[in-house]
MARNUDREN-605708 format. One line per 3 residues: number of its first residue (from 1); their letters; for each residue x, y, z of C-alpha. Coordinates in pm, 1 decimal. Each point is the difference from the previous one (the first is absolute). Example, Ala and Ser with C-alpha at 12.3 -4.5 7.8 and 13.67 -1.06 7.14 Angstrom:
2
1	as	1230.0 -450.0 780.0 | 137.0 344.0 -66.0
This chain:
196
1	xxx	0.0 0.0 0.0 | 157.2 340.0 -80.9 | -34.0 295.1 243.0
4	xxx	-62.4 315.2 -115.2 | 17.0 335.3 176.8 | -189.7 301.0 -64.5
7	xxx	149.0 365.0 81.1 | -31.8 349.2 -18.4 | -47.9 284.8 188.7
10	xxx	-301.6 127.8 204.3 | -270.0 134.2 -240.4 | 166.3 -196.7 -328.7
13	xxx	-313.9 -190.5 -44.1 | 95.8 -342.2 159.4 | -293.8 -119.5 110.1
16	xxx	-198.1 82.1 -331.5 | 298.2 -205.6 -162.7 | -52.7 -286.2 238.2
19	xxx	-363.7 -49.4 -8.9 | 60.5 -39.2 -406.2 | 220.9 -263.3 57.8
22	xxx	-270.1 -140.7 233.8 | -289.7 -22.4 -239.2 | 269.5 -203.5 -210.9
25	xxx	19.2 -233.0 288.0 | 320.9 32.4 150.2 | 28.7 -49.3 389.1
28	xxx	126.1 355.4 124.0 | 70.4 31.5 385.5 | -47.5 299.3 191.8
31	xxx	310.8 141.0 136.7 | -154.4 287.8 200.2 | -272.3 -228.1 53.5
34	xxx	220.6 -257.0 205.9 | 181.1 296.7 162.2 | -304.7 112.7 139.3
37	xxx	-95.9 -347.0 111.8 | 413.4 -80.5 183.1 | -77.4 345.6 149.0
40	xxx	-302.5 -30.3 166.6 | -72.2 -361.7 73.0 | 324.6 -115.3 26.6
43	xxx	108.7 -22.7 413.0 | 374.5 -3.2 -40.4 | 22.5 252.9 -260.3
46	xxx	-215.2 266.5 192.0 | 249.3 -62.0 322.1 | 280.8 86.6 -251.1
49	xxx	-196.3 314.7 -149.5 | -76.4 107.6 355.2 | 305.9 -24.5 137.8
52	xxx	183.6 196.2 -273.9 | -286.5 247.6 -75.2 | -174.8 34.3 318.5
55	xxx	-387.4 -35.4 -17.0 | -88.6 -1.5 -322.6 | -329.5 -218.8 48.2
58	xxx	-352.5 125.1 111.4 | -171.6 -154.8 265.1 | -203.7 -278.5 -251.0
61	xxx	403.1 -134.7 -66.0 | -2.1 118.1 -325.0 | 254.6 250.5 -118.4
64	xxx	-62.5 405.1 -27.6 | 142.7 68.3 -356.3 | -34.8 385.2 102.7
67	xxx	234.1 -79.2 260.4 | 283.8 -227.2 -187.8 | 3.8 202.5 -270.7
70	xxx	66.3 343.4 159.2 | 302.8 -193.7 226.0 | 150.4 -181.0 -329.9
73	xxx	-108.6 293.2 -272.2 | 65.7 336.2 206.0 | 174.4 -88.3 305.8
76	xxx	252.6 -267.8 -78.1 | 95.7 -4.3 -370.2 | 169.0 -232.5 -178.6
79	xxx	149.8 -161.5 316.6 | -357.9 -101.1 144.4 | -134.0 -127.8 -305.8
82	xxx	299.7 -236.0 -75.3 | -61.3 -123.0 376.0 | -403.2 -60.2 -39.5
85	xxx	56.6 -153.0 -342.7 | 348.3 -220.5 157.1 | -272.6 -125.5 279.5
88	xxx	-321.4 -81.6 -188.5 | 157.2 -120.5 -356.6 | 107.4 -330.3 103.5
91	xxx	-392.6 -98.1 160.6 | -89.1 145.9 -382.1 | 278.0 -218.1 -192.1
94	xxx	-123.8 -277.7 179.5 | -385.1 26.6 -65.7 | 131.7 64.3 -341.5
97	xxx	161.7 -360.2 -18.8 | -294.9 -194.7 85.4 | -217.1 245.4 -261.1
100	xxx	246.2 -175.3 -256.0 | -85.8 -367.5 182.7 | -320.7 35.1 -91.0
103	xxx	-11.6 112.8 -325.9 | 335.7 -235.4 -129.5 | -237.6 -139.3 -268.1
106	xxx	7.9 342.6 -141.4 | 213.0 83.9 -286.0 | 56.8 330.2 152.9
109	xxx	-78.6 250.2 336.3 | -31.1 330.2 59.2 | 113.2 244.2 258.2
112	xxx	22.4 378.2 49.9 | 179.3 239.8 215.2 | 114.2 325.6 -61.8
115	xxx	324.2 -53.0 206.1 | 84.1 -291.9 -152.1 | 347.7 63.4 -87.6
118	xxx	63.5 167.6 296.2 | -126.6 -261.5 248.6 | 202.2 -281.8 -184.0
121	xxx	-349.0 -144.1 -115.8 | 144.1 20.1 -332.8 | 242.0 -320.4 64.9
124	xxx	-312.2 -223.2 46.0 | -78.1 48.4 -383.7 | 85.3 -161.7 -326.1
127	xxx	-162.8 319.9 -202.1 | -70.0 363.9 54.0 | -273.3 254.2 -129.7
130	xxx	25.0 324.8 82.9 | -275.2 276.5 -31.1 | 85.9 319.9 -126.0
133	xxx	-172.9 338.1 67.3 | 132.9 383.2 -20.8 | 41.9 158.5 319.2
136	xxx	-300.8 217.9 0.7 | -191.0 -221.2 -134.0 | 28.8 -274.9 315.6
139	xxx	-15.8 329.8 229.6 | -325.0 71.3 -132.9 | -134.6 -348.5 -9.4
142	xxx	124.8 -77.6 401.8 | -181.3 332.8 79.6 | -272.8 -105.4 -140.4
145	xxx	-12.7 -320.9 119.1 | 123.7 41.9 362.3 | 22.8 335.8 83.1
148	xxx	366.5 63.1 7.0 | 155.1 304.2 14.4 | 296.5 45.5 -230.2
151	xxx	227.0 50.2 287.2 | -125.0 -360.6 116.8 | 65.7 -93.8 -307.5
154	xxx	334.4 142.5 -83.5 | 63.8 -137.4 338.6 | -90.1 -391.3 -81.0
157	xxx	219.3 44.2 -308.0 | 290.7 116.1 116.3 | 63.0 -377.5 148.3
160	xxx	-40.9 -171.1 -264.1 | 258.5 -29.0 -309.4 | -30.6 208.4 -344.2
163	xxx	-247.0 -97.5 -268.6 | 319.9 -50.2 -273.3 | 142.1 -240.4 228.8
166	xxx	-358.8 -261.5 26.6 | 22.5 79.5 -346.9 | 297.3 -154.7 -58.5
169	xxx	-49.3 -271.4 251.0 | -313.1 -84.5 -124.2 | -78.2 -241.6 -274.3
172	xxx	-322.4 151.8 -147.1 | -128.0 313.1 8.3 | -357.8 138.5 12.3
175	xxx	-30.2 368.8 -120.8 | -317.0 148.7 200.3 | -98.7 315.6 -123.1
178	xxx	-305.1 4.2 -27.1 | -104.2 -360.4 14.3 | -147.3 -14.8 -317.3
181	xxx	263.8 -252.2 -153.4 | 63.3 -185.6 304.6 | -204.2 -310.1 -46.0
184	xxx	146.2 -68.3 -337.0 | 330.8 39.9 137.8 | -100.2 -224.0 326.7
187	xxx	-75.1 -276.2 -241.6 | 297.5 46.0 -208.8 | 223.6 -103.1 305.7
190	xxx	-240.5 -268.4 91.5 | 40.5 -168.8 -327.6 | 376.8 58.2 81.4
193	xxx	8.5 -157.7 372.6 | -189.2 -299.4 -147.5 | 252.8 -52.6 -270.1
196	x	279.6 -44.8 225.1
């Protein structure tokens, strides 16, 4: 079964690419989705996140995202972020491996992040796609879709690595502009991936 990881940065148009490669039936598991999961139900992580962070978790045990993300996006900087991603990661790789368990009868899987690269994810794949969108483009599109400020925004980006460089690491590229062409070029790589 080959392994393919999907990239690009917040407001690239990600998830639209994902759920096209969904309705073509390929398995696709849910980075953030897991994260969230690890972080709020897992015992042992939360200890870790508590310790390091303080208390980060509302009273119902799940975590206050208002509260993480002003300590690792405006407080603490690169140096917090690399410590929350060090300690949750590995509960993610590993809900990742049995993902791939299950679907082995696949020909191939799916999985996104947008720090792929820089949380080593990467070395868990046999192929790359990364999704390309100009700057003000994914500004608008995050704003739109969660509200961020472009000072959040500029913020998130800063920790993660340039667009030429996922370029270049990458071994297919989606160019979302508009998303007008995207499907075509969605199925273009699938016919790709399958011919492997």
């Amino acid at each position: 079964m080959i392994k393919v990881g999907i990239t690009g940065e917040c407001g690239s148009g990600k998830s639209h690419c994902v759920k096209l490669f969904e309705k073509l039936g390929v398995p696709f598991f849910y980075s953030d989705d897991s994260a969230r999961k690890v972080i709020n139900f897992n015992e042992e992580l939360k200890k870790k996140i508590i310790k390091e962070f303080g208390q980060v978790y509302g009273e119902d045990g799940l975590m206050i995202p208002d509260r993480i993300r002003s300590i690792v996006f405006v407080e603490g900087g690169e140096s917090k972020l690399k410590k929350l991603n060090e300690i949750t990661l590995p509960y993610v790789f590993e809900d990742f491996d049995n993902f791939c368990n299950e679907h082995k009868n696949k020909q191939y899987t799916l999985s996104e992040s947008a720090i792929l690269f820089e949380s080593g994810f990467n070395k868990y794949f046999h192929k790359i796609i990364y999704v390309y969108a100009p700057e003000e483009i994914r500004i608008q599109r995050a704003f739109d879709r969660s509200g961020f400020s472009e000072k959040e925004y500029r913020n998130r980006m800063k920790n993660q690595y340039p667009s030429n460089s996922k370029r270049n690491w990458s071994n297919f590229i989606i160019e979302n502009y508009d998303g007008k062409d995207v499907e075509e070029q969605v199925n273009g790589i699938h016919r790709k991936i399958l011919s492997l």
